[in-house]
C-alpha positions as CSV (number, residue, x, y, z in Angstrom):
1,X,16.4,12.6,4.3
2,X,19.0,14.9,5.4
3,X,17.9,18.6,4.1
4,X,19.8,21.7,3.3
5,X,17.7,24.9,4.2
6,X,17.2,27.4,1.7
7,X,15.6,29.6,4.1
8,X,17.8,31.4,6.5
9,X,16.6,34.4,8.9
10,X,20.1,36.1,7.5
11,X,18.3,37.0,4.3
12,X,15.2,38.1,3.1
13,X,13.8,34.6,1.5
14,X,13.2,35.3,-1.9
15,X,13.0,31.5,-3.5
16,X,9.8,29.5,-2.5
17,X,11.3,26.4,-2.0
18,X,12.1,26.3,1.8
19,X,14.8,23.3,1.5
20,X,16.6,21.0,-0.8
21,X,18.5,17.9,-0.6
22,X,22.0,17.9,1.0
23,X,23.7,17.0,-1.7
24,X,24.7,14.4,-3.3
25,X,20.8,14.1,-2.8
26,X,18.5,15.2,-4.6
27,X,15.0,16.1,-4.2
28,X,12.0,15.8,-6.2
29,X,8.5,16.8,-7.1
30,X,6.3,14.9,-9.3
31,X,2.7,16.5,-10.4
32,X,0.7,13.6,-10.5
33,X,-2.3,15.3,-11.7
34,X,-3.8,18.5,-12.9
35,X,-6.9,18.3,-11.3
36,X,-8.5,19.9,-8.4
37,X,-11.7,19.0,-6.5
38,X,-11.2,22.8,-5.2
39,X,-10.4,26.3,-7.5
40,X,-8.6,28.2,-5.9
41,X,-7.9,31.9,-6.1
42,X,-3.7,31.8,-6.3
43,X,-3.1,28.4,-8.0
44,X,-0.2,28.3,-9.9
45,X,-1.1,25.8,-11.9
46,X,-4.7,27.3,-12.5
47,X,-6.0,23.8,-11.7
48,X,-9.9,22.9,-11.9
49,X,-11.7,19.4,-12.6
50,X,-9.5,18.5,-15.6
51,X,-6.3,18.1,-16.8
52,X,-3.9,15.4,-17.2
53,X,-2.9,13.0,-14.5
54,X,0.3,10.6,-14.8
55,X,0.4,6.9,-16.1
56,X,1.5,5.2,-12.9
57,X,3.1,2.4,-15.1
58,X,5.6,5.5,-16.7
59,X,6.0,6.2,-12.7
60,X,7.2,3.0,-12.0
61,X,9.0,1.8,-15.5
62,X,10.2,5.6,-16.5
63,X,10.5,7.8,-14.0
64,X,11.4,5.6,-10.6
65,X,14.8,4.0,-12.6
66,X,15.8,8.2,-13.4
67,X,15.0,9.0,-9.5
68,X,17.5,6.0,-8.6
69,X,20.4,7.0,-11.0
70,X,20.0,10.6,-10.0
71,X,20.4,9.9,-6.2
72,X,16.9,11.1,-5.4
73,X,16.2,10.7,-1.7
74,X,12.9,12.8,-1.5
75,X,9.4,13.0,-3.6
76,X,7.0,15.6,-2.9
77,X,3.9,14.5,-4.8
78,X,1.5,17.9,-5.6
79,X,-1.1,18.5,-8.3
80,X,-3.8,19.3,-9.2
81,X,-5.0,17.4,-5.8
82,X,-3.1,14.2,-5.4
83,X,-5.9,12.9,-3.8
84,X,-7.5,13.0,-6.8
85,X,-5.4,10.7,-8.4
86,X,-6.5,7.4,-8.7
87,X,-3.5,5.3,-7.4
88,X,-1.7,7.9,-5.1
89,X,-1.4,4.8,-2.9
90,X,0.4,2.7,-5.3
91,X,2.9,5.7,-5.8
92,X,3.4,6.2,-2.5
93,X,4.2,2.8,-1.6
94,X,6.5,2.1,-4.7
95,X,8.4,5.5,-3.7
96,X,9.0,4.1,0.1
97,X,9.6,0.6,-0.8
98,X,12.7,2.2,-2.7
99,X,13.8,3.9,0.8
100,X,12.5,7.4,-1.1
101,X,11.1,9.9,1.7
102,X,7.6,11.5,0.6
103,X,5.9,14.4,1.0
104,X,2.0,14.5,-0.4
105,X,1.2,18.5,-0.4
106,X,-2.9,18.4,-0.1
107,X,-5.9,20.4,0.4
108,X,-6.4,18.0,3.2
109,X,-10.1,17.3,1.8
110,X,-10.2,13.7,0.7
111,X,-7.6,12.2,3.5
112,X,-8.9,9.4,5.2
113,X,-8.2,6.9,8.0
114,X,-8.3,4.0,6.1
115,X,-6.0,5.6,3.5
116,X,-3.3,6.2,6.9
117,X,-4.1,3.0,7.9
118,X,-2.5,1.4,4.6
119,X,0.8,3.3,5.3
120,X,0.9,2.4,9.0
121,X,4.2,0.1,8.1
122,X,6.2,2.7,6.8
123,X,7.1,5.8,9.1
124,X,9.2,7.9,6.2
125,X,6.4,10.1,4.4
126,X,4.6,13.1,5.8
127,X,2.0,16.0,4.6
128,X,2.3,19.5,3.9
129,X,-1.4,21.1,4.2
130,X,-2.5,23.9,2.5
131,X,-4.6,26.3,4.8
132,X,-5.3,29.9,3.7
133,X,-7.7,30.9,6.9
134,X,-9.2,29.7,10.0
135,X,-13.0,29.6,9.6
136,X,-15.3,28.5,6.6
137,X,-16.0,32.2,5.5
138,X,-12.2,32.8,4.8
139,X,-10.5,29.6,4.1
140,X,-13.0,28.5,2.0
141,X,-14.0,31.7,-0.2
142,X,-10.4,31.5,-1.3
143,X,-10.1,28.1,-2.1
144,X,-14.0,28.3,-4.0
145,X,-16.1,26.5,-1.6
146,X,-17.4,27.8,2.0
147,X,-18.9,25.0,2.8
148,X,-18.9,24.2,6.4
149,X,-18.5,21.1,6.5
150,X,-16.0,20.4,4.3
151,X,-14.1,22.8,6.2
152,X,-14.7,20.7,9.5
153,X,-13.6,17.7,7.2
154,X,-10.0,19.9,7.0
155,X,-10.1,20.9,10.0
156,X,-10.5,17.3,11.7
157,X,-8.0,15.5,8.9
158,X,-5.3,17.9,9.6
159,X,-6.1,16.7,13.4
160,X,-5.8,13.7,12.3
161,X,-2.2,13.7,10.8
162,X,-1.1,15.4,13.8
163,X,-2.4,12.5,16.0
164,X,-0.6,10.5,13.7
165,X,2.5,12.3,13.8
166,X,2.7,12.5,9.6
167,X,1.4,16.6,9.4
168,X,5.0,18.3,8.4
169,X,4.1,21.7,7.6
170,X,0.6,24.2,6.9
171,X,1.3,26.2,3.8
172,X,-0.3,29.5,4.4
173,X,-1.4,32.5,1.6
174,X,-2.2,35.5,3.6
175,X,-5.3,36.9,1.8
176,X,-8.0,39.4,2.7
177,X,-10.8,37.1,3.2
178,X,-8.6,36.4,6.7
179,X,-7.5,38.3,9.6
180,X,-4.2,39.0,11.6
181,X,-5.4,37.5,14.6
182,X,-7.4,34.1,12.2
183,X,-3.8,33.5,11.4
184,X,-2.3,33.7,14.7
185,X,-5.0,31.0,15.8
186,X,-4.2,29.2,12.8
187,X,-0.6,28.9,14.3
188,X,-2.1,28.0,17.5
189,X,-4.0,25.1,15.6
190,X,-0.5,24.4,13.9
191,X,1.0,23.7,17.1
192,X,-1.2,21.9,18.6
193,X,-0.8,19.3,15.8
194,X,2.3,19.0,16.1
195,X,3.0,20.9,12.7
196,X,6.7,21.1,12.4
197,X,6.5,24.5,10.4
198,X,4.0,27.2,9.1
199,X,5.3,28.6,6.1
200,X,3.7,31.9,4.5
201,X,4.3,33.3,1.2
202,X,2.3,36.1,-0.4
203,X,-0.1,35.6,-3.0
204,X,2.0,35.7,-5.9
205,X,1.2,36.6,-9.5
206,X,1.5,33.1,-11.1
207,X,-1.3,30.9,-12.6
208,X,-4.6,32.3,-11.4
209,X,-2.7,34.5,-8.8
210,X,-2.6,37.0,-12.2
211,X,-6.0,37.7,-11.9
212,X,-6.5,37.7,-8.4
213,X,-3.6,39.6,-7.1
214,X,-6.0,42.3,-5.5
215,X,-6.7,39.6,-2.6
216,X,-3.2,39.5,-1.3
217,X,-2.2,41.3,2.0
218,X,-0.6,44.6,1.3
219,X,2.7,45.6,3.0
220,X,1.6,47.1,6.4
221,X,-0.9,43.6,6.8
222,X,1.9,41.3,6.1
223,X,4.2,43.0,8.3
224,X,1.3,42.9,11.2
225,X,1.1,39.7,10.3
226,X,4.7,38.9,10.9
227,X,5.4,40.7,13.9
228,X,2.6,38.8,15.3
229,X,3.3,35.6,14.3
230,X,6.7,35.5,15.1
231,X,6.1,34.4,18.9
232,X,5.3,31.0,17.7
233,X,8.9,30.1,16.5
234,X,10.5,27.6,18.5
235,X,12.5,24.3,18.2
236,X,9.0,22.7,18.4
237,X,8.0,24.8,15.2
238,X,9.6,26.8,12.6
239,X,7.9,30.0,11.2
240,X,8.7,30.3,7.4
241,X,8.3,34.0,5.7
242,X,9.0,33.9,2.3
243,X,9.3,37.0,0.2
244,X,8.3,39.2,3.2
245,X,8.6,42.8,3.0
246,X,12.2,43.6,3.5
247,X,12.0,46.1,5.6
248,X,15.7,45.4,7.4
249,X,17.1,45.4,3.6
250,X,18.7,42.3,3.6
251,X,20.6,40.3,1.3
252,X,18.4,38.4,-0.7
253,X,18.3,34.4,-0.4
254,X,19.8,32.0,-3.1
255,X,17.5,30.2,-6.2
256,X,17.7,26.8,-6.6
257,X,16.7,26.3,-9.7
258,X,18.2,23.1,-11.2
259,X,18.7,21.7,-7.7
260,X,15.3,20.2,-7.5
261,X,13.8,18.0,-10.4
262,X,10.3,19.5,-11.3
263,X,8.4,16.7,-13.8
264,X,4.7,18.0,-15.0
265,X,2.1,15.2,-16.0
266,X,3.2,15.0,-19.4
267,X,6.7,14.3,-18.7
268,X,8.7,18.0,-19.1
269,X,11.3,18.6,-16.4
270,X,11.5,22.2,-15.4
271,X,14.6,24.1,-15.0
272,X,12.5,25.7,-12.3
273,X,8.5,24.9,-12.2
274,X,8.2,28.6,-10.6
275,X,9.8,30.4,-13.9
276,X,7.5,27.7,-16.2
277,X,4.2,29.1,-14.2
278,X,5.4,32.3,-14.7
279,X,6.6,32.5,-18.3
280,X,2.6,31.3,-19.1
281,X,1.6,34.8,-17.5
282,X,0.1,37.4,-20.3
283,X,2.8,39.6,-21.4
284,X,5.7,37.3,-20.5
285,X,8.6,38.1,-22.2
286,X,9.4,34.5,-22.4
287,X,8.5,30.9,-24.1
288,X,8.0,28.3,-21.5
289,X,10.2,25.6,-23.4
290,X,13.3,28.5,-22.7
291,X,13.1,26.9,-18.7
292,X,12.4,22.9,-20.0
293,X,15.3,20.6,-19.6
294,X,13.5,17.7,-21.6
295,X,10.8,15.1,-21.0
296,X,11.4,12.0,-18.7
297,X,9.5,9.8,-21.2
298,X,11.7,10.1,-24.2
299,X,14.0,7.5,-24.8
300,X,17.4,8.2,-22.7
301,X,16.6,10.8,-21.3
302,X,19.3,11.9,-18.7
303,X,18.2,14.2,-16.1
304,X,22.0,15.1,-15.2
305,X,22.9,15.0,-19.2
306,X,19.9,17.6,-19.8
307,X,20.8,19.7,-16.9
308,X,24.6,20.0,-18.0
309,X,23.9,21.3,-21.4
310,X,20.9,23.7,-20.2
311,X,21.3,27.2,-21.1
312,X,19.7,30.0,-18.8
313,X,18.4,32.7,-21.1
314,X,20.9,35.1,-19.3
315,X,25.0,35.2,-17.6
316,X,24.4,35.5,-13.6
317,X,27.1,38.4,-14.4
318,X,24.0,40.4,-16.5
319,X,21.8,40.3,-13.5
320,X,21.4,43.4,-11.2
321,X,24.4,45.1,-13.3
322,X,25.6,48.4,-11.4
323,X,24.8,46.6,-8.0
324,X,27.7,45.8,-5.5
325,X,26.1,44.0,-2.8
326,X,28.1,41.0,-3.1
327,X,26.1,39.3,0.0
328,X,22.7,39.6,-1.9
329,X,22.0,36.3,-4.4
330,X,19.7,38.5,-6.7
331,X,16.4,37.3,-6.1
332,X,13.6,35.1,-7.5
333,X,13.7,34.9,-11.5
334,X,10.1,33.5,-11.6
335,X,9.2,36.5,-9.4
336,X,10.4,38.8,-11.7
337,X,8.8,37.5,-14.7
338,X,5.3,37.5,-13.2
339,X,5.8,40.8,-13.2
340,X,6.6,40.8,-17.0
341,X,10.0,41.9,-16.1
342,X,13.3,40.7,-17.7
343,X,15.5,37.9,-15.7
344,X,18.2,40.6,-15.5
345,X,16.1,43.0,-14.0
346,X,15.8,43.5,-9.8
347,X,13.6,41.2,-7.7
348,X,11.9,44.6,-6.8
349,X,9.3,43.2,-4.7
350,X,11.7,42.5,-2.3
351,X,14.9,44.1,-3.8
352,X,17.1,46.1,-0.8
353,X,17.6,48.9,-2.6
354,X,13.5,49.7,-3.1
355,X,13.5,50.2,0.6
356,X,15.6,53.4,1.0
């Protein structure tokens, strides 16, 4: 699938998504399921061991005809786990018998060979890993198990996609239950699997992030932790820093909410799952149905129709009012709101003008 980056080093990356479909593409994530054989500290989705999970005969009678008409060349399947979910295979393989590239984002603790084995006929799908530290103490403290030997079991199946040449990316929240120099051998271990990108985002107040916010790197650590990264950037391996202290004040990166269909287990397509996560947050000052475009399972449902008439709760022209950097694409909405801010309001996290 041919991609469009959202992420640009000319900015300071503000949206979490890192890419989106060229268009007339479009991309897609599916939750497949809400639950989680792990519980950990920043998930947006606050997921444990229950929840919802998807009918897979609404995946292949409802949603797969709406991914056609819509020109949907990508799926990222997330959770929950989707290895939790009981036919993950069967999605996958309906997705990429319909020439529909996908992505299964996993906590890389129920992958096996045999399940890699089954896909060994089809060479468009990859994995995006999460991995919050290098050792059992850190990685596994914030993800609510320590074990050591389920971290091995990580360890060796992200090995394992990398001999298979299917890892894509290692999705990184610096925390303090890590170091600096864990996370540069963590990039070390990303390259020598052939990752294609580590991308690092800051623990972010959505979903159980709320509560555990204290964990996250401050400032000086995340810059350390950039500066000292950065030497592994190469056309082997892209470093991704998203919402980064912006210490150069720079122009703040582009949303793309409504590029990218979001559909939760029971059907509801977000305007932008990041601003649904966020409006749940105590003291939001907004419903979550104000970013729903509709629910794939109704009867005609149009996911183009729905988008059309959508309206954003404010005019692009009310945001940052008095501001006359014309460069600057005014942030992450979903950023704001977890911080019980209005949409209108700076991205002040990130914002140029907070770093004077």
């Amino acid at each position: 699938m041919n991609e469009k980056k959202v992420y640009s080093e000319e900015y300071c990356a503000a949206c979490y998504f890192r890419t989106v479909a060229e268009y007339p593409k479009k991309k897609c994530l599916i939750q497949l399921t809400e639950k989680c054989n792990l519980r950990c500290e920043h998930c947006f989705v606050s997921a444990n061991g229950n929840g919802q999970e998807m009918d897979f005969v609404k995946i292949r009678d409802n949603i797969l005809p709406q991914l056609l008409k819509s020109n949907v060349s990508k799926v990222t399947l997330t959770g929950g786990e989707p290895f939790v979910y009981p036919q993950l295979l069967n999605v996958i393989e309906l997705l990429l018998k319909n020439n529909i590239t996908v992505s299964i984002c996993t906590n890389a603790t129920l992958i096996t060979e045999s399940f890699l084995d089954c896909l060994k006929g089809y060479n468009n799908y990859h994995f995006n890993v999460s991995l919050d530290g290098f050792s059992p103490s850190s990685h596994g403290k914030f993800r609510g198990n320590d074990n050591i030997k389920l971290y091995n079991t990580i360890i060796n199946n992200i090995k394992l996609l990398g001999d298979r040449r299917v890892l894509n990316g290692i999705l990184v929240t610096p925390n303090v239950y890590s170091s600096v120099q864990e996370y540069i051998q963590l990039c070390e271990f990303a390259k020598m699997c052939h990752a294609k990108y580590v991308l690092m985002n800051p623990l972010s107040q959505l979903g159980r992030g709320e509560k555990s916010f204290n964990l996250a790197f401050d400032n000086h650590q995340m810059n350390e932790l950039k500066q000292a990264t950065q030497k592994f950037n190469d056309e082997n391996m892209e470093m991704v820093y998203i919402r980064f202290p912006n210490n150069m004040k720079k122009p703040l990166s582009e949303c793309v909410a409504g590029k990218i269909m979001y559909i939760f287990t029971n059907g509801d397509i977000a305007f932008c799952p990041y601003m649904v996560f966020a409006s749940k947050n105590e003291g939001s000052l907004y419903d979550t149905n104000e970013f729903i475009l509709g629910n794939i399972f109704e009867q005609n449902f149009d996911w183009e129709k729905s988008l059309n008439n959508y309206t954003f709760p404010v005019r692009y022209n009310e945001v940052c009012i008095g501001c006359d950097n014309q460069e600057c694409k005014k942030g992450c909405y979903a950023a704001k709101m977890s911080r019980n801010a209005g949409l209108a309001e700076r991205d002040r996290d990130i914002c140029p003008l907070e770093y004077r």
